[in-house]
C-alpha positions as CSV (number, residue, x, y, z in Angstrom):
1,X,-4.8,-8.0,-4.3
2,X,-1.3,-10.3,-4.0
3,X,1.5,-9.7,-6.7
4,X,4.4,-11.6,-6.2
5,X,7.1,-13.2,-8.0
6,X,9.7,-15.2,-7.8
7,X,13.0,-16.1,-9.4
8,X,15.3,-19.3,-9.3
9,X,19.4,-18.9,-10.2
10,X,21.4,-21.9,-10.7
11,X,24.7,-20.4,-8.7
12,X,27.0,-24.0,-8.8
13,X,26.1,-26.7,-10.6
14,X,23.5,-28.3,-9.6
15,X,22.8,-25.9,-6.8
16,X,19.8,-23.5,-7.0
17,X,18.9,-20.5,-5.1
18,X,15.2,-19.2,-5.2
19,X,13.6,-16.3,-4.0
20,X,9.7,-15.1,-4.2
21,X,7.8,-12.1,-2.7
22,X,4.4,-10.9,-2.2
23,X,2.3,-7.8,-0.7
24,X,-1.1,-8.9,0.3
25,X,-3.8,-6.5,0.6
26,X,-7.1,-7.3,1.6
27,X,-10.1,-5.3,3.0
28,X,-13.1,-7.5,4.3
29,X,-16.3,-5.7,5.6
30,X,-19.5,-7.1,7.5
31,X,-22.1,-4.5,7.5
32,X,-26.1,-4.7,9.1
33,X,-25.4,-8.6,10.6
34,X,-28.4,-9.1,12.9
35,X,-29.5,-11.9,15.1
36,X,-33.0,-11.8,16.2
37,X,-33.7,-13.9,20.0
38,X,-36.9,-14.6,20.6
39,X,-36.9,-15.0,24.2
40,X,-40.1,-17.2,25.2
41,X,-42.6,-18.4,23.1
42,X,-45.0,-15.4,22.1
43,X,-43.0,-13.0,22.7
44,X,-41.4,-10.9,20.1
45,X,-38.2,-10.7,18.8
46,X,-35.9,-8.0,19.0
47,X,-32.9,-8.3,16.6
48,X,-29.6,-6.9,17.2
49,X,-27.6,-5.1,14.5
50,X,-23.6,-5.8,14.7
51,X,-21.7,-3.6,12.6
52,X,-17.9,-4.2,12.9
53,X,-15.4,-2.2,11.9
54,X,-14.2,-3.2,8.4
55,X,-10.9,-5.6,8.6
56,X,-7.4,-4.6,6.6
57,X,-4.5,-6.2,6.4
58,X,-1.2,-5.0,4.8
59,X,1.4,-7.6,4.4
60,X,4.3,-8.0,2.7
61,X,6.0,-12.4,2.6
62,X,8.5,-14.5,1.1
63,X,10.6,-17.4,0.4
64,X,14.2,-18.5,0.5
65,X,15.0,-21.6,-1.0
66,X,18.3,-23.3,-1.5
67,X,18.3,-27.4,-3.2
68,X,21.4,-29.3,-4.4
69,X,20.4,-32.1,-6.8
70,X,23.1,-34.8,-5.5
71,X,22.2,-37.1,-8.6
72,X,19.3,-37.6,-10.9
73,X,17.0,-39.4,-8.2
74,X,18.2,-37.7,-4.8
75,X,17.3,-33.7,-4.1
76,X,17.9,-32.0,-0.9
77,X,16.7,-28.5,-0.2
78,X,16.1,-26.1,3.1
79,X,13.6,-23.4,2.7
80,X,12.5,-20.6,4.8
81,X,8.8,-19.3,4.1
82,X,6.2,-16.7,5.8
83,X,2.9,-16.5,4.4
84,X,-1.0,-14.6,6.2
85,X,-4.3,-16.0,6.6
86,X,-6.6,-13.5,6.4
87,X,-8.9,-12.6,9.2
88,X,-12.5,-11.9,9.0
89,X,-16.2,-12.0,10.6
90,X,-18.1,-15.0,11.6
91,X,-21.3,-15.5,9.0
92,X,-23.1,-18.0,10.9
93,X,-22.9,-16.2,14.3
94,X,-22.1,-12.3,13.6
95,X,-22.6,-11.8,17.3
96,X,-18.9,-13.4,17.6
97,X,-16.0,-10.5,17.6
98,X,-14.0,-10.4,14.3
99,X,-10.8,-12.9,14.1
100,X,-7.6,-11.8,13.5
101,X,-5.4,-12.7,10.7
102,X,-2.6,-15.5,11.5
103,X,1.2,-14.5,10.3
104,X,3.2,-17.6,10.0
105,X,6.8,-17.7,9.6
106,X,7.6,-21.9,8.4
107,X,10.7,-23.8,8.2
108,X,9.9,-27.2,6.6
């Protein structure tokens, strides 16, 4: 779930100010992940169960944004932006730990 918005006000002439937000809330979950090692030929198998604990994230982000159209063909802007990446659980090899989510905090 992510509702945001975000709203753009023409203060001077020319000159726009724009601001967005958004929560972020995600739950991810890996349950009953096994690996099975066989450990010579022959022998058997026994498989390993991983179960992590399930991954939430809680996040709130946004975006400043301030452009001055200097003529029809020439724009200049500075903008301030955070956003997440999630985190989650590696498919391929479950016996890897969980990764965490990234916060990132941009300035183009």
């Amino acid at each position: 779930m992510a509702p945001f918005g975000q709203v753009s006000w023409e203060f001077l002439p020319r000159t726009t100010l724009t601001v967005g937000a958004r929560y972020t809330y995600e739950r991810r979950t890996l349950d009953d992940a096994s690996v099975t090692v066989i450990p010579r030929v022959g022998a058997p198998g026994a498989p390993t169960i991983y179960n992590y604990p399930a991954q939430t994230i809680k996040k709130p982000t946004f975006r400043v944004s301030l452009d001055h159209r200097f003529n029809d063909e020439i724009l200049g802007y500075a903008s301030f932006n955070t956003g997440i990446k999630s985190g989650g659980f590696n498919n391929i090899t479950p016996s890897n730990p969980p990764y965490l989510p990234e916060k990132l905090d941009v300035l183009p």
